[in-house]
C-alpha positions as a printed Julia matrix, in Angstrom:
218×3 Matrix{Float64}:
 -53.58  47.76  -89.21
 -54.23  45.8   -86.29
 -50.2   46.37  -84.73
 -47.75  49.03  -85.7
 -44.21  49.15  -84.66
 -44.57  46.23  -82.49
 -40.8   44.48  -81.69
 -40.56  42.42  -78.59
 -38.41  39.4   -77.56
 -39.47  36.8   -75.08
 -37.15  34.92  -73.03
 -37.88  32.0   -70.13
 -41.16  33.1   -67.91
 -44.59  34.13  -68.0
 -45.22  37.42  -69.72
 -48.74  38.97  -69.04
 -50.31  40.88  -72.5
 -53.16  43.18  -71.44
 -54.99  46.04  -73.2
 -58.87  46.52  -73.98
 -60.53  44.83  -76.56
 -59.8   45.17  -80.0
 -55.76  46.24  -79.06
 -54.33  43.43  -80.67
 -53.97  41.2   -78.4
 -55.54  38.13  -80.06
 -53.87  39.25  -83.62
 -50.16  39.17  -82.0
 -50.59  35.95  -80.48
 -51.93  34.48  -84.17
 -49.17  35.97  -85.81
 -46.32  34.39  -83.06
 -48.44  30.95  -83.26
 -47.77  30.85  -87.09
 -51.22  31.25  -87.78
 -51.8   34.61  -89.22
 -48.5   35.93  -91.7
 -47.83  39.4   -90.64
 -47.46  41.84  -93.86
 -44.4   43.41  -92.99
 -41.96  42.27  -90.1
 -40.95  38.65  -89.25
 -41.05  36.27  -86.63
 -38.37  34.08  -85.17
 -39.36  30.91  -82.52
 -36.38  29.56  -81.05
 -34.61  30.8   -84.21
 -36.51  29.98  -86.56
 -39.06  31.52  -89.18
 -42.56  29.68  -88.82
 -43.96  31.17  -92.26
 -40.89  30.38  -94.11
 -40.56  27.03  -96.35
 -38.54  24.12  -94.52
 -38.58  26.01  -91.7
 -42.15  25.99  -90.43
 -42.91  22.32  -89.46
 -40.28  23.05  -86.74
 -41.21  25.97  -85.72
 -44.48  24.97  -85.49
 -43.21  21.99  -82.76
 -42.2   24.52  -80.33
 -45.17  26.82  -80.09
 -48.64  25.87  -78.79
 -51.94  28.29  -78.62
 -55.03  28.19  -76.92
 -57.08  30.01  -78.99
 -59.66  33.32  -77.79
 -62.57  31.38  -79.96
 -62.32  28.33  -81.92
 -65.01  25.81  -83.19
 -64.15  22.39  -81.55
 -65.68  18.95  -83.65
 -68.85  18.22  -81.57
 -68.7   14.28  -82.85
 -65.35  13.77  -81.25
 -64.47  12.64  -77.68
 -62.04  14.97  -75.59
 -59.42  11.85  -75.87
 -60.08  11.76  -79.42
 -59.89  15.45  -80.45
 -56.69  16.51  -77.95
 -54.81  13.59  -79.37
 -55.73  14.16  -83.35
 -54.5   17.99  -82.49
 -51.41  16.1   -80.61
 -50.59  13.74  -83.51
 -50.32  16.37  -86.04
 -47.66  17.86  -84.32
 -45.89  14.96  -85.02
 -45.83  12.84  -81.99
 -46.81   9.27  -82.42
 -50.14   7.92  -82.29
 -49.49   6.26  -78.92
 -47.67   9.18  -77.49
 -49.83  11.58  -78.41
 -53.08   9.7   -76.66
 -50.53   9.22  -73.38
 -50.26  12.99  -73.63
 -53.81  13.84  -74.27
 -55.1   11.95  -71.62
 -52.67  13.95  -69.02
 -53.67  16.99  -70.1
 -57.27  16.01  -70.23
 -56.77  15.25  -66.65
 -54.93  18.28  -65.22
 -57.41  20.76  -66.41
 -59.69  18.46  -64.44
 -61.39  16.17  -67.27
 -59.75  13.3   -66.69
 -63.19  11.35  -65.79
 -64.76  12.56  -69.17
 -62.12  11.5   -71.87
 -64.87   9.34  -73.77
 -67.69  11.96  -73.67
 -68.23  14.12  -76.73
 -67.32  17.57  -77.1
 -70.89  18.47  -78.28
 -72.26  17.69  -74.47
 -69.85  19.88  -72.92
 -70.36  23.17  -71.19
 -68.59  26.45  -72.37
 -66.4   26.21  -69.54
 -65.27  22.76  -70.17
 -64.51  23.78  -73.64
 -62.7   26.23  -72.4
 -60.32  23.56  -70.59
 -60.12  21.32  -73.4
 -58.38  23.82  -75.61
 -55.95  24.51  -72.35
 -55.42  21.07  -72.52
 -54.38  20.32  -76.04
 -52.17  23.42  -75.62
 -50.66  21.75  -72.77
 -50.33  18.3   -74.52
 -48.15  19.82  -76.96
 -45.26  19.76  -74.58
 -44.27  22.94  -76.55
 -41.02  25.57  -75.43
 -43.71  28.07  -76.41
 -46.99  28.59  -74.67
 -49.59  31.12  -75.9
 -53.03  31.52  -74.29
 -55.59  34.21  -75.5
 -57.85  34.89  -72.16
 -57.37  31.32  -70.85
 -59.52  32.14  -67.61
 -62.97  32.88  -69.45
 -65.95  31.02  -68.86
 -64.08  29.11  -65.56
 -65.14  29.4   -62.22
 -62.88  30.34  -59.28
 -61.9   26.79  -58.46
 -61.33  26.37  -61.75
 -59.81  29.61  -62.48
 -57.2   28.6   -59.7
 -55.89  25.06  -60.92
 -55.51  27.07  -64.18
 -53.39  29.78  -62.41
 -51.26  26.23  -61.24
 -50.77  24.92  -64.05
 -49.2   27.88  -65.92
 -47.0   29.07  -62.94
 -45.55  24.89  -63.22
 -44.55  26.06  -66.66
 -43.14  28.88  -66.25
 -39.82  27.34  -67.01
 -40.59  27.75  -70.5
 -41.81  30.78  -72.26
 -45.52  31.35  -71.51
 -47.34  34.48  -72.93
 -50.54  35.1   -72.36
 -53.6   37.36  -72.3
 -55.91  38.47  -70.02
 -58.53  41.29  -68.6
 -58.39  39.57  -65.28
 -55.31  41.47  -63.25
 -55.63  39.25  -60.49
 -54.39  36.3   -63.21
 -51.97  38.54  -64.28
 -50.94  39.54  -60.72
 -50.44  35.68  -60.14
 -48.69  34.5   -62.83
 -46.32  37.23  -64.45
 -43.41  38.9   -63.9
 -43.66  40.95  -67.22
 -46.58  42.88  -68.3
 -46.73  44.18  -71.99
 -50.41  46.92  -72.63
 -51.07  46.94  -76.01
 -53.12  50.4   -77.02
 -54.91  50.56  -80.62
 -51.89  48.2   -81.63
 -49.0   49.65  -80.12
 -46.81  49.24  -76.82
 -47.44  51.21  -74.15
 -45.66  49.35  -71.57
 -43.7   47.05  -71.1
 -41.92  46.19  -68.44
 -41.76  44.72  -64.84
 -45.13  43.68  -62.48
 -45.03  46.06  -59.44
 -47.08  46.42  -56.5
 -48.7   49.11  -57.97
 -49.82  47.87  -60.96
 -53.68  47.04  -60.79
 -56.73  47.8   -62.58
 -56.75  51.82  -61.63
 -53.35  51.72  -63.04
 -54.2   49.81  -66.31
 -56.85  52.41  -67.21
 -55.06  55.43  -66.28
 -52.55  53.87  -68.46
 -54.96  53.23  -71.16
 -56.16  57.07  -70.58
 -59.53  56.18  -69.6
 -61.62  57.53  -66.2
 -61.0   55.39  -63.09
């Protein structure tokens, strides 16, 4: 089982998940995204159940991920793909180009809305699934390791945009402590699928601390 005994609430703020690889990280943010039905337990956004029947399409409204790994369509154009992934959430077509195009340009692609995803570097793929996360507009944000592949200018306009939605519920994950040193005021370790921690970002807390944690040598 990838998580055991795993029961957490998240409220208003940016929660920070950490662990090594192959904790469960990626699976727990699936399974809150709608995307992967957990085989026992449930899952409530905003109250309500997004793997239950007339339930899900709302459910579905409020959460957004940007996925670990993901395949993006190499014919389409950034505009093209962010609002297609916009418009199925419901939004209309207009709308959802208005909101793709926004995105596009906070994570810095604003200039290449007409160029194909094909073309693109890892890095800017990176940013275009941060950006049809962000187009979403979602209550919920979920990011699996939203900081690989960028480079530290890059890496820093993505540590701005999350802090400006903090106002919502953001969870993500990450390896880098400095990103989660930034960003969160809750840190949750998963360990071979089960919480270790979870609680408040101290001083203290850094990478010495996340191993010793982890119970591996310094």
């Amino acid at each position: 089982m990838a998580l055991r005994d795993v029961s957490l609430t998240f409220t208003p703020g940016v929660t920070a998940l950490v662990g090594a690889n192959g904790a469960g990280k990626s699976t727990l943010l699936k399974v809150l995204s709608g995307g992967l039905r957990p085989t026992s337990g449930s899952v409530e956004v905003a109250g309500l159940d997004p793997y239950a029947r007339g339930e899900r399409d709302a459910a579905l409204r409020k959460v957004a991920l940007m996925p670990q790994t993901a395949q993006a369509p190499r014919a389409m154009t950034l505009r093209q793909f962010v609002s297609y992934l916009t418009w199925m959430r419901g939004v209309s077509r207009a709308e959802a180009g208005e909101w793709a195009a926004a995105a596009l340009d906070d994570v810095g692609l604003g200039q290449r809305l007409d160029v194909k995803l094909g073309v693109l570097s890892g890095g800017m793929v990176r940013r275009v699934w941060l950006a049809q996360a962000l187009a979403a507009q979602a209550d919920v944000l979920l990011l699996d390791e939203p900081s690989t592949g960028l480079d530290p200018k890059q890496r820093a306009r993505m540590v701005e945009l999350i802090a400006e939605r903090a106002t919502g519920t953001v969870l993500l994950s990450s390896h880098l402590i400095e990103d989660v040193q930034a960003l969160a005021s809750r840190v949750i370790v998963l360990d071979e699928g089960r919480v270790v921690f979870d609680g408040k970002l101290t001083p203290g807390m850094d990478a010495d601390w996340l191993l010793t944690l982890l119970g591996e040598e310094t």
